[in-house]
N, C-alpha and C positions, 0 to 999 in steps of 0.2 A: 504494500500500500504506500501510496506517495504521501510525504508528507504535507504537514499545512501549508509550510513555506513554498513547497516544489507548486501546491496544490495553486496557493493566489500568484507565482509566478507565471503559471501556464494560461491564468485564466480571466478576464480582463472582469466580468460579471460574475458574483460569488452569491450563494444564497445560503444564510450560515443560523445554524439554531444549535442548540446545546441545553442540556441537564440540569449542569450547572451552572447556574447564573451570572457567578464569579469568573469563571472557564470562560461563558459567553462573552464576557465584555471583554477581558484580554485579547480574547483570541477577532472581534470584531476589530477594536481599535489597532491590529495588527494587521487586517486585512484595508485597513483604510489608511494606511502608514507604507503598503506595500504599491499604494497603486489603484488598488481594486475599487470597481463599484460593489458597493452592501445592500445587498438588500436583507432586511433583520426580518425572520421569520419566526413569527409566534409560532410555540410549541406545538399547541392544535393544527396549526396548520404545515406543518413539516411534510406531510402525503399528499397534501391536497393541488397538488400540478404533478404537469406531466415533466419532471424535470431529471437530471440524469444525478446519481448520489456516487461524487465522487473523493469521499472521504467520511469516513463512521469511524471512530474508535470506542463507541460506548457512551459517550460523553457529548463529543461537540459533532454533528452532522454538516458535511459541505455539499451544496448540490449546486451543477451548472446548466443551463439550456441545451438539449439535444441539440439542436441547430443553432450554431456558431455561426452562420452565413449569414444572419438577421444585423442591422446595424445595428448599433448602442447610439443610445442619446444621451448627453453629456450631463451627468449627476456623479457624486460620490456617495450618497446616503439615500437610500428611501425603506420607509417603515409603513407597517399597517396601521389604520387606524382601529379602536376597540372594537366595531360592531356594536358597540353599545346600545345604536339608536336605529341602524342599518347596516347591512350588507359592508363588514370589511373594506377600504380600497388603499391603496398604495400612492404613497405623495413623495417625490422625491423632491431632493437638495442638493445646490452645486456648494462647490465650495465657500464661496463669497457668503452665500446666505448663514451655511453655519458659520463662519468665523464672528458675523456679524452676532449671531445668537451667543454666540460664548462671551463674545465681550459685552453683553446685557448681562449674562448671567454673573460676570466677575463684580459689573458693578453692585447690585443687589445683594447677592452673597456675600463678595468680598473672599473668600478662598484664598489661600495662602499656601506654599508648600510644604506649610506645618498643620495643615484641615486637613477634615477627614468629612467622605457625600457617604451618607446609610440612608437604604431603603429597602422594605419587603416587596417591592413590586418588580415586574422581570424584566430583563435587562431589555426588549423587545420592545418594550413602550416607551414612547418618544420622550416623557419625563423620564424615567430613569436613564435613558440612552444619553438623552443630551445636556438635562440639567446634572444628572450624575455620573456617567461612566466617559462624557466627552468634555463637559465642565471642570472635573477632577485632573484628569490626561493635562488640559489645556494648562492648567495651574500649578500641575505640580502634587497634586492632594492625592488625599489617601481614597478609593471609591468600596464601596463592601455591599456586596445585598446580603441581606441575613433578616430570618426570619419574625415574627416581632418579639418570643420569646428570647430567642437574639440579641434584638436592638437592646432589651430591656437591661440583657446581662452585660451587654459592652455597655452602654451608658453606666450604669454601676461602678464597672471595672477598667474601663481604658479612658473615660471622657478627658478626663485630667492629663490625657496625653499628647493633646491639639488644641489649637490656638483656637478654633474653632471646630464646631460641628453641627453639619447641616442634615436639617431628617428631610426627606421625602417623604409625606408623610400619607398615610391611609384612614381609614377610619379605626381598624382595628389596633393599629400604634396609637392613635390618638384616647381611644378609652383605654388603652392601656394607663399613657402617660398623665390622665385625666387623675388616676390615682394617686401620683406623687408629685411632690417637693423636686425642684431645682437645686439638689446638693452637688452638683457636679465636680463645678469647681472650671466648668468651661463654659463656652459663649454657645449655649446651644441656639439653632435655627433652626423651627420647623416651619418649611414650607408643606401649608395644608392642602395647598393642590384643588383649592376651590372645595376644601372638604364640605362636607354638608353641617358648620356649627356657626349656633348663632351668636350673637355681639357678646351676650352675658357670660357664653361659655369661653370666646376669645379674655375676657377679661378676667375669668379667673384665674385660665393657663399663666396669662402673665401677669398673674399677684404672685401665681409660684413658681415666679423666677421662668420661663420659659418665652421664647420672644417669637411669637407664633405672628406667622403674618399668610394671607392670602394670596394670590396669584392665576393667572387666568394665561389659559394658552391651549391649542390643540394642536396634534398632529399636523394638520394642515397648517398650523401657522409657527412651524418649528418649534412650539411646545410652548414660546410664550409672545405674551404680549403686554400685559398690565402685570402689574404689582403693587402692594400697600408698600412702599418703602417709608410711607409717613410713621405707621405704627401709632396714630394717636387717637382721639376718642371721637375725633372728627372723622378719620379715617376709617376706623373700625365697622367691621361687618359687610366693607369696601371689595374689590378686588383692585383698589386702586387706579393712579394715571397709568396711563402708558408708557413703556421702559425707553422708551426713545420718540422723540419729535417726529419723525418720520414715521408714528403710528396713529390712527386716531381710529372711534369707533363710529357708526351710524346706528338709531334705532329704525328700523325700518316696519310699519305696520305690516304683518302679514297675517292673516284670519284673525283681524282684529287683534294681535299681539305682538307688542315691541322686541323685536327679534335684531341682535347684534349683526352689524354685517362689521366687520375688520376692510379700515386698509392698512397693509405692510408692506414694506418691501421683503420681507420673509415667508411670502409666500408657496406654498409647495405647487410642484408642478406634476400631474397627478400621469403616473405610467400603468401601463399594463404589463403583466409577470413575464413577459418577456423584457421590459426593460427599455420599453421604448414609450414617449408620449404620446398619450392620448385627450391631453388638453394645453391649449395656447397658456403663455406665460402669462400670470395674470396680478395683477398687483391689490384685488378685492378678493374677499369670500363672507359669503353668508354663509353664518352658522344656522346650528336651530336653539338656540340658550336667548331667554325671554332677560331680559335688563331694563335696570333704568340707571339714567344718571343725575347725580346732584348739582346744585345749584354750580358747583364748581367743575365739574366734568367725569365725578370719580366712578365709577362702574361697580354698578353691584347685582349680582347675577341674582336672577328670581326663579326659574326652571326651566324646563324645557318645551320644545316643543310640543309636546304631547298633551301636555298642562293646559290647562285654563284657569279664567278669574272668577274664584267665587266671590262675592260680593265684592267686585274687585280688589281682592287680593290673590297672590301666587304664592307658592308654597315655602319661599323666603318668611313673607311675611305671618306666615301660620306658624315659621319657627318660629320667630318672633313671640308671638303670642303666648307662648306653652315656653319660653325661654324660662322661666323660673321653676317649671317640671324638669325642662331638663336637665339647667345647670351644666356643669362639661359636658353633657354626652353628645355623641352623635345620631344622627337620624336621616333616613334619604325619605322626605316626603313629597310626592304626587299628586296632585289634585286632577280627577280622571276626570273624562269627558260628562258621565253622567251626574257631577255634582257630589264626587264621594273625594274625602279624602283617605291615601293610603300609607299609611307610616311603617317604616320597617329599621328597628332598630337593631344595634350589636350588639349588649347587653341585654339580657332577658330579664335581668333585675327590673327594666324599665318597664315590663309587662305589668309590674306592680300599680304604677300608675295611669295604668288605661281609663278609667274610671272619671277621672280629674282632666287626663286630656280631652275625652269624648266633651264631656262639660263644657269647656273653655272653648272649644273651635264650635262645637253644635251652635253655642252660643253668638260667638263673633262672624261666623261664615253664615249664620242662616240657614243650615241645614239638620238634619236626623242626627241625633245619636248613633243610629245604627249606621251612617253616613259614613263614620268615621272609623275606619280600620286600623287595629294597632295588634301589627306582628313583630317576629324577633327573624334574623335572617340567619341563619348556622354560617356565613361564609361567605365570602370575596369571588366573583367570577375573573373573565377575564381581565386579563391586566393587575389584578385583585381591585377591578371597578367594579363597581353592578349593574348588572343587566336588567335594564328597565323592563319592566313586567309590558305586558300587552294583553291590552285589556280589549273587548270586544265593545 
């Protein structure tokens, strides 16, 4: 069997997935260091083309296009997007766009090559790829996926060992760390990643010592775009400005709902698994994530597309509401088409107070008690995001 290095020497387009998440990003940042275009292949989808497997050790799989006679259009990076909301697709990056991303992410972070990027998400997704395993490379820093019983234990045990430490965080990190103190003794940063918590729970995290800030970005827009870098109480509950002048957003009405359209110049340029584009360069994109912004421009996401407004509110604001039930936790809530709200939390301790939530929202939204659902979720899907339910 050829090796890795024989493997990206011979082969200009690399399609590269792995076990381990750690392995993964090594061995990616190595393929993007040698030359190669990357394409980052989620786990699940490692079978899913018709593609030729030219390198398995157990670990990390390479696969290249049967047909080499096809052109390459000029990218060094492209990843999948979750599926979260639709059907997978493939955005790539040339160079220029990521460097441009990295030095956003230096300012904001700050990274040193005495930091260290953690996160339990797979190396595959465009935040961990690029605010961690290509932000880190870029700086110097230390990058680690590990799991959150992991994070838990190195924060305990190593924090005190870096000038900083940046979490990528999830929900399941986030109730974890919801239970303790900042003894660290380091400059912890968790980027919540647009987690689903509300202002009151942002405001306890940083009573206890933790400097939790928000952040706004997809795949299609090289993972970021906005940030709180303010971190104050004006700011709070935000996903802040925009990391660069050259960003700005539109809310655009579509089925009656203010729906973000980005322009960047970091836009991805969307190919098909052969590796060639299938859409003009574009410097806009419409999401489907429902927003408003304040009096000053700051961006604060409200749901999705799928959402609606009951009594005009979105399901930001329902956190809001029920924020003193929750206190730190997190919650992914949905407001469905037929007027029900749907809540699914990560602690099942919260199922305690269904009771109290039903009350507060039946009350403030105008609808049933029975309206309002409140489950527990056992676990993180893709990406460890959640897969928005689909409701009839």
């Amino acid at each position: 069997m050829n090796s890795i290095e024989q493997v990206f020497a011979s082969n200009k387009l690399v399609y590269l997935t792995a076990t381990d998440q750690n392995i993964y990003a090594e061995v990616a940042m190595k393929a993007i260091k040698s030359g190669c275009q990357l394409i980052l292949l989620p786990d699940q989808l490692k079978d899913s083309f018709d593609l030729e497997n030219v390198y398995d050790d157990g670990v990390v799989s390479i696969q290249v296009r049967k047909d080499k006679a096809k052109l390459l259009d000029n990218f060094v990076l492209a990843m999948f997007t979750s599926g979260s909301t639709e059907d997978p697709k493939i955005y790539s990056f040339n160079a220029e766009k990521l460097e441009q991303t990295l030095s956003w992410y230096k300012k904001i972070y700050g990274v040193t090559d005495k930091s260290v990027i953690i996160t339990p998400m797979p190396t595959s997704y465009n935040f961990s790829f690029i605010a961690g395993v290509m932000n880190a490379a870029h700086n110097g820093a230390k990058y680690y996926h590990k799991n959150p019983e992991e994070i838990m234990e190195f924060l305990e045990n190593h924090a005190k060992e870096y000038d900083k430490v940046v979490i990528l965080a999830n929900p399941i990190i986030l109730d974890m760390l919801s239970e303790i103190d900042n003894t660290m003794g380091a400059n912890v940063l968790i980027d919540s990643g647009g987690a689903p918590l509300s202002t009151k729970a942002i405001k306890i995290f940083r009573s206890r010592g933790f400097d939790i800030r928000e952040g706004y970005g997809l795949t299609e827009t090289a993972s970021l775009t906005h940030f709180d870098a303010e971190g104050t109480d004006e700011s709070i509950g935000s996903v802040g400005f925009p990391v660069d002048k050259t960003i700005s957003v539109e809310l655009i009405e579509l089925d009656d709902k203010p729906m973000v359209k980005i322009i960047s110049p970091n836009i991805g340029r969307r190919i098909n698994i052969d590796g060639q584009f299938i859409e003009d360069e574009n410097a806009t994109y419409q999401t489907t994530d429902i927003a408003r912004l304040d009096k000053d421009g700051r961006l604060t996401l409200l749901g999705r597309s799928s959402d609606i407004a009951i009594n005009g509110m979105y399901p930001k604001d329902s956190m809001e509401l029920i924020s003193d039930i929750l206190m730190q936790k997190c919650v992914l809530m949905q407001h469905l088409p037929n007027s029900q709200v749907n809540m699914r939390f990560f602690d099942p301790d919260m199922l305690e107070h269904s009771d109290a939530i039903k009350s507060i929202l039946s009350e403030k939204l105008g609808i049933s008690k029975d309206d309002v659902i409140v489950e527990c979720i056992p676990g993180l899907l893709h990406s460890l995001k959640l897969q928005r339910k689909k409701h009839a």
